[in-house]
C-alpha positions as CSV (number, residue, x, y, z in Angstrom):
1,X,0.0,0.0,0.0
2,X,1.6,3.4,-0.8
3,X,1.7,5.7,2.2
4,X,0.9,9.4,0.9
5,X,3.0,11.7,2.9
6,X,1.7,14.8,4.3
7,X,2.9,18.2,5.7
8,X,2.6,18.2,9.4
9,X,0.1,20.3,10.3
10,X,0.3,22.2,13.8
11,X,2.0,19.5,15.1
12,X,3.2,19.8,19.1
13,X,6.6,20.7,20.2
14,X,6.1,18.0,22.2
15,X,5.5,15.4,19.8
16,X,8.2,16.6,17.6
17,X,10.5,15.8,20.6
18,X,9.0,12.7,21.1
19,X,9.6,11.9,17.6
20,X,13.1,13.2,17.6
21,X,14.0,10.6,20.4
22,X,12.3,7.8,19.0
23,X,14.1,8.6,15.9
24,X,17.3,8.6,17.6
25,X,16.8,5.7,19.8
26,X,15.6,3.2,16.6
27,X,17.3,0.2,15.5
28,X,18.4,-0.4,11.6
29,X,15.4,-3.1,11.9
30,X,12.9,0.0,13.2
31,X,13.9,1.7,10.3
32,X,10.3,1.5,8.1
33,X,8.3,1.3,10.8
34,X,9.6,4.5,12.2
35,X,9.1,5.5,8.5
36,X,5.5,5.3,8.0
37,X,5.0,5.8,11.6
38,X,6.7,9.3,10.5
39,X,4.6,9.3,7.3
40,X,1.5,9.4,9.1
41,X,2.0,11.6,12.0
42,X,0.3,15.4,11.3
43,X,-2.6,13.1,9.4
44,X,-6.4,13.4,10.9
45,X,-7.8,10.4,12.5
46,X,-9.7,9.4,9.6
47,X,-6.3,9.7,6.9
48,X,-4.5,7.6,10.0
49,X,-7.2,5.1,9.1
50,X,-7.4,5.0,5.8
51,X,-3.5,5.2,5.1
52,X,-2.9,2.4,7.1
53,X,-1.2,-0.8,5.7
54,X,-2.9,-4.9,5.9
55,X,-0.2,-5.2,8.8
56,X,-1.8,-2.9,11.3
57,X,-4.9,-4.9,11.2
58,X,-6.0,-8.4,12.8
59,X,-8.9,-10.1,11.8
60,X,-10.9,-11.5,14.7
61,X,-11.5,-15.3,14.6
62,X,-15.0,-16.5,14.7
63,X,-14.6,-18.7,17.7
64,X,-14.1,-15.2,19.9
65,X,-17.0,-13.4,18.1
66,X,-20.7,-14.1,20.2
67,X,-23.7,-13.1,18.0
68,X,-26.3,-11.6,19.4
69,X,-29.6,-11.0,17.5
70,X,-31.9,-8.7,19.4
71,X,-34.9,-7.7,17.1
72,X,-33.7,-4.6,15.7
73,X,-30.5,-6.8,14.7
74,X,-27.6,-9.0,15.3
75,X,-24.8,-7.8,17.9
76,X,-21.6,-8.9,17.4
77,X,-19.4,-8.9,20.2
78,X,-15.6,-10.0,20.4
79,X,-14.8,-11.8,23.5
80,X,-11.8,-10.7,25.6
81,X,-10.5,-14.3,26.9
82,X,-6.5,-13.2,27.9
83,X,-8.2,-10.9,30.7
84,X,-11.6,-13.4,31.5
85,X,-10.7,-16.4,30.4
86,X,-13.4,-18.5,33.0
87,X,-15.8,-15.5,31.4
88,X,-15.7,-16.5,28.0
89,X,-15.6,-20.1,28.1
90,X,-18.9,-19.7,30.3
91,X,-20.8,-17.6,28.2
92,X,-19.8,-19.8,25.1
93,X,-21.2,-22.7,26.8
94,X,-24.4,-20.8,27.9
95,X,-25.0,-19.4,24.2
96,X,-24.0,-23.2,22.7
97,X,-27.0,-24.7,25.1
98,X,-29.3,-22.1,23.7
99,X,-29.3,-21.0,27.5
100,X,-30.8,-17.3,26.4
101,X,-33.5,-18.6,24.3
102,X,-36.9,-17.3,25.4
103,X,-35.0,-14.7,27.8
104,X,-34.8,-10.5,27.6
105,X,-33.1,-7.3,27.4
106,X,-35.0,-6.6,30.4
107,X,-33.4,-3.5,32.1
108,X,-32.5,-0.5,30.3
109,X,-31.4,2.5,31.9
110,X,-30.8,5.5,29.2
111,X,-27.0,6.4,28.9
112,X,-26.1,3.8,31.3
113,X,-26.4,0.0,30.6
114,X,-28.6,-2.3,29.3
115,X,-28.3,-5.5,30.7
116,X,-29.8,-8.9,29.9
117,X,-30.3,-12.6,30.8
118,X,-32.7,-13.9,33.3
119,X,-34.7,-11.4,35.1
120,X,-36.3,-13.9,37.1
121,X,-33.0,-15.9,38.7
122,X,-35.4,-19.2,38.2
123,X,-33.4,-20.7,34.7
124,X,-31.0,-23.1,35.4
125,X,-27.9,-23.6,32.7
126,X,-27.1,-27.5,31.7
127,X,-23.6,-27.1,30.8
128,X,-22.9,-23.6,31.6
129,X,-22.5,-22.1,35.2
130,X,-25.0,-20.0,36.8
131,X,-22.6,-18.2,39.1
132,X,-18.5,-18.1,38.3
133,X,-15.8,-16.4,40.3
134,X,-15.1,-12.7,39.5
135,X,-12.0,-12.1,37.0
136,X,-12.1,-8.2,37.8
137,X,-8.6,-8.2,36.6
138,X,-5.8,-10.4,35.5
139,X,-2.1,-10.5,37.6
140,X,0.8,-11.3,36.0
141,X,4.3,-11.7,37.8
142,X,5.7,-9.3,35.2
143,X,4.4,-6.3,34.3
144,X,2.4,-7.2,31.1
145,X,3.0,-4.1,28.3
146,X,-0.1,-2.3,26.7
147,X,0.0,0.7,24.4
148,X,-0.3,3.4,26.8
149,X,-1.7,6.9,26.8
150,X,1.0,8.4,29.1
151,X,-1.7,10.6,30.7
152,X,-3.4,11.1,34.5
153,X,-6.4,9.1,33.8
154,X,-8.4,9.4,37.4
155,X,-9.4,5.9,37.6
156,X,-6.1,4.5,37.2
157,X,-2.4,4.8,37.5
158,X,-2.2,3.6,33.9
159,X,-4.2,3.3,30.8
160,X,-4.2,2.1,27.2
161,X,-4.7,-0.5,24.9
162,X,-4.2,-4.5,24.7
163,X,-4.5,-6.2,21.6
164,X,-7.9,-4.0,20.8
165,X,-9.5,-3.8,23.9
166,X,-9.4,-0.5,25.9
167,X,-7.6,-1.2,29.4
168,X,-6.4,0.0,32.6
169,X,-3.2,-0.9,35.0
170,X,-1.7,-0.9,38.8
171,X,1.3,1.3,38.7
172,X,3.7,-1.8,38.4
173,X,1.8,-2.7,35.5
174,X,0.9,-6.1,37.1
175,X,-2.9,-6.3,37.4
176,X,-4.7,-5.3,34.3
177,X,-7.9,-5.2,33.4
178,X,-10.6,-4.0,30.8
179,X,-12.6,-0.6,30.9
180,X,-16.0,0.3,30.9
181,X,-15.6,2.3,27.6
182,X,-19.0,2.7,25.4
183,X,-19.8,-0.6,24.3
184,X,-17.9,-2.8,26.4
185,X,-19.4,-6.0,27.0
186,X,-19.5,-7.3,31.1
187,X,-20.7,-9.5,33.7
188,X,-23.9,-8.5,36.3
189,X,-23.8,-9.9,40.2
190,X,-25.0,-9.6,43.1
191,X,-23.1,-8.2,46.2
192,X,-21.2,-11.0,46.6
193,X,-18.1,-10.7,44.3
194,X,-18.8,-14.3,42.8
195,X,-22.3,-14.1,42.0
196,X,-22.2,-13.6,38.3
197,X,-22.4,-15.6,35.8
198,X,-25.1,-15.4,33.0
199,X,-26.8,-11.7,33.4
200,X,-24.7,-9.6,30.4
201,X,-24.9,-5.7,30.2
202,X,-23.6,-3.3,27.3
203,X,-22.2,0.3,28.6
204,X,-24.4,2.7,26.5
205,X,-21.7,5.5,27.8
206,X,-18.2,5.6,29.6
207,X,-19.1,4.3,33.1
208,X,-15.1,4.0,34.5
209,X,-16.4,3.6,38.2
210,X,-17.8,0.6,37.1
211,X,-14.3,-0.8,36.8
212,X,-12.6,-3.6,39.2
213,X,-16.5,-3.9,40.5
214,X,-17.4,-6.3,37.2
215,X,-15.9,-8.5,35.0
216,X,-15.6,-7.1,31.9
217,X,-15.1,-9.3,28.9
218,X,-15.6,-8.1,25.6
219,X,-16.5,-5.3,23.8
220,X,-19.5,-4.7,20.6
221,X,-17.5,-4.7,17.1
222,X,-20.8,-4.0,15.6
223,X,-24.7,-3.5,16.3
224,X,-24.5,-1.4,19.0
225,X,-27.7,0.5,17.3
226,X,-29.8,-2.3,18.0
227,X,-28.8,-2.0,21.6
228,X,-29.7,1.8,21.3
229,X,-32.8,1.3,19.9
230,X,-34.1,-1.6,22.5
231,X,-37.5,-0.5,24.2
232,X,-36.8,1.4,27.3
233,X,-40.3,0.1,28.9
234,X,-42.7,-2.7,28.2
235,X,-45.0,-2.4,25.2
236,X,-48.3,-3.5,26.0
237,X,-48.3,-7.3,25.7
238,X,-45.3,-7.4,23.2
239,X,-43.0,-9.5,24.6
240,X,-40.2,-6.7,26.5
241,X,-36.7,-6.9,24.1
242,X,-36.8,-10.2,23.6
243,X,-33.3,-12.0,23.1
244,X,-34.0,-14.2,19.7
245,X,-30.6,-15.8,19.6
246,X,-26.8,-15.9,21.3
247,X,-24.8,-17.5,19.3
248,X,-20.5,-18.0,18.4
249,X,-20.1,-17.0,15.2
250,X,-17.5,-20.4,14.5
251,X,-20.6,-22.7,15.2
252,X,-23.0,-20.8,12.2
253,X,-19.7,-19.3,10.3
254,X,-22.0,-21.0,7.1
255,X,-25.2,-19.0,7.3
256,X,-23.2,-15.9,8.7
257,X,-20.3,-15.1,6.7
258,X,-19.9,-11.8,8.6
259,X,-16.3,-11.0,9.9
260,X,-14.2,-8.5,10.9
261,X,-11.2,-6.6,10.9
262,X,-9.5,-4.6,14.1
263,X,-6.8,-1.8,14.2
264,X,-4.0,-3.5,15.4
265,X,-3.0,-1.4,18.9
266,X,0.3,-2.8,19.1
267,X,1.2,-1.1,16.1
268,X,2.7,2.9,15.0
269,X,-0.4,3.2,13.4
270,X,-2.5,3.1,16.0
271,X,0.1,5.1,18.0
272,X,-0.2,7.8,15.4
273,X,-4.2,7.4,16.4
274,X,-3.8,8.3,19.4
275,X,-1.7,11.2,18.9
276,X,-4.1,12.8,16.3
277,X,-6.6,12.5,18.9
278,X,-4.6,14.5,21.7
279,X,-4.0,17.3,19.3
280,X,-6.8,17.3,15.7
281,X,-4.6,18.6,13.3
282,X,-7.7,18.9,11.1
283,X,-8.3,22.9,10.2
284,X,-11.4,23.4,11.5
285,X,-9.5,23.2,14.9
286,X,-8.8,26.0,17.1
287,X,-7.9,24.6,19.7
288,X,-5.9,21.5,20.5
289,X,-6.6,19.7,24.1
290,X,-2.9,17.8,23.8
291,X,-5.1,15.7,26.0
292,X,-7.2,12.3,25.1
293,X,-8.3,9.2,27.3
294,X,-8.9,5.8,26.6
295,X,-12.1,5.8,25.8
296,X,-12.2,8.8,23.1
297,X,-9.7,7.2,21.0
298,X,-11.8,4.1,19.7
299,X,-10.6,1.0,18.2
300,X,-11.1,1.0,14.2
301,X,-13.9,-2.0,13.4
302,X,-13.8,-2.9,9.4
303,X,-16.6,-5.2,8.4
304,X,-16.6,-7.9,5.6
305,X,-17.5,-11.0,4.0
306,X,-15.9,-14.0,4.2
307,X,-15.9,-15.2,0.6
């Protein structure tokens, strides 16, 4: 792909320094990266986007994608198992029983979450678990490396990226764990810690003090409108947001050919992201916040179909 270079425009003194130093500090094998990393610093968002080569994207396997199909329309969601692991395999389980036939959207408070499941605690799964313990974040014995903002976040003494899902640290960098960003996909319980297990909510909005209180597990790669436009109260005798069918998209990869592709975080690309997002070089700017956080810098989704 040919990378169009571009004037900077209004760029920083502080990321030219930044850029000086990692310039300075790159090894021969850095060299093109550091290149088009170069190439596409000064660029809007969208040109970031756009100019960006097949290697800064992933595409998600199936087996980590869980369909949702409200009534308005499917929900794709990619699971996050290297931070909830026990979550993911659960809820696979759940959807592969058909656990969530028959069951409901059934609470939906406006720019908060809407949440899912069982409202009456009576079903009980076959192979799934009802209740699983909390994975509220994941410890490592090293600290494990994200693509980091570099900025006072307020919730956390770090935050970033890991492998496309928006995240936040301890200062050693040993307990991570995902962020209530818009559209992130987590666990309900109860008040005791372990008493999740099958009731699912989207975040309709950033709810960060939400965070280390729920599991959060994956986030929506597509369909969030259908959450949007869920009933906020019962209609009559209509049956109240009825869940018609949770589903991994590996087990119906046949009749749903749908797939996707995610902006690798890991990569300069996506580092250039978040730069243009701390300071919008676009014109119509007349003022530049030099500041972003890490859930106003969102995770490029492309869509497509397999074959």
């Amino acid at each position: 792909m040919t990378i169009i270079t571009r004037k900077p425009t209004r760029l920083s003194m502080a990321a030219m320094l930044l850029l000086t130093l990692t310039a300075c500090q790159s090894s021969p094998e850095q060299a093109s990266t550091d290149k088009v990393s170069s190439a596409l610093t000064g660029l809007a968002p969208a040109d970031i986007i756009a100019q960006a080569s097949e290697t800064d994207w992933r595409t998600v396997e199936p087996d980590q994608i869980l369909k949702i199909t409200l009534p308005g329309g499917p929900v794709y969601v990619e699971l996050n198992p290297e931070l909830a692991p026990g979550h993911v395999s659960n809820i696979k389980a759940l959807a592969r029983e058909g656990f969530y036939q028959g069951l409901s959207i059934y609470r939906f408070v406006e720019g908060f979450v809407a949440q899912g499941g069982d409202q009456s605690d009576e079903k009980r799964p076959v192979n799934g678990k009802k209740t699983i313990p909390g994975e509220f974040y994941l410890e490592t014995a090293k600290p494990l490396e994200i693509t980091g903002l570099n900025l006072v976040d307020g919730y956390a003494p770090r935050s970033g990226f890991l492998h496309g899902f928006a995240v936040a640290q301890n200062d050693e960098g040993t307990r991570t764990w995902q962020t209530h960003c818009p559209g992130a996909f987590a666990m309900a319980r109860q008040n005791d810690a372990d008493s999740g297990g099958t009731e699912f909510y989207f975040t309709l909005s950033a709810q960060r003090y939400l965070d280390l209180n729920t599991t959060v597990f994956g986030r929506v790669l597509a369909g969030m409108e259908h959450v949007q436009r869920l009933h906020r109260q019962p209609q009559g005798r209509l049956p109240f947001n009825p869940i018609l069918a949770v589903e991994v998209l590996a087990d119906i990869e046949k009749a749903d050919k749908q797939r996707f592709r995610v902006f690798n975080t890991e990569s300069h690309a996506f580092r250039a992201l978040i730069a243009a997002r701390k300071n919008r070089p676009e014109a119509w700017f007349l003022h530049q916040a030099n500041h972003t956080d890490v859930c106003a810098v969102n995770v490029p989704v492309q869509a497509f179909i397999d074959g």
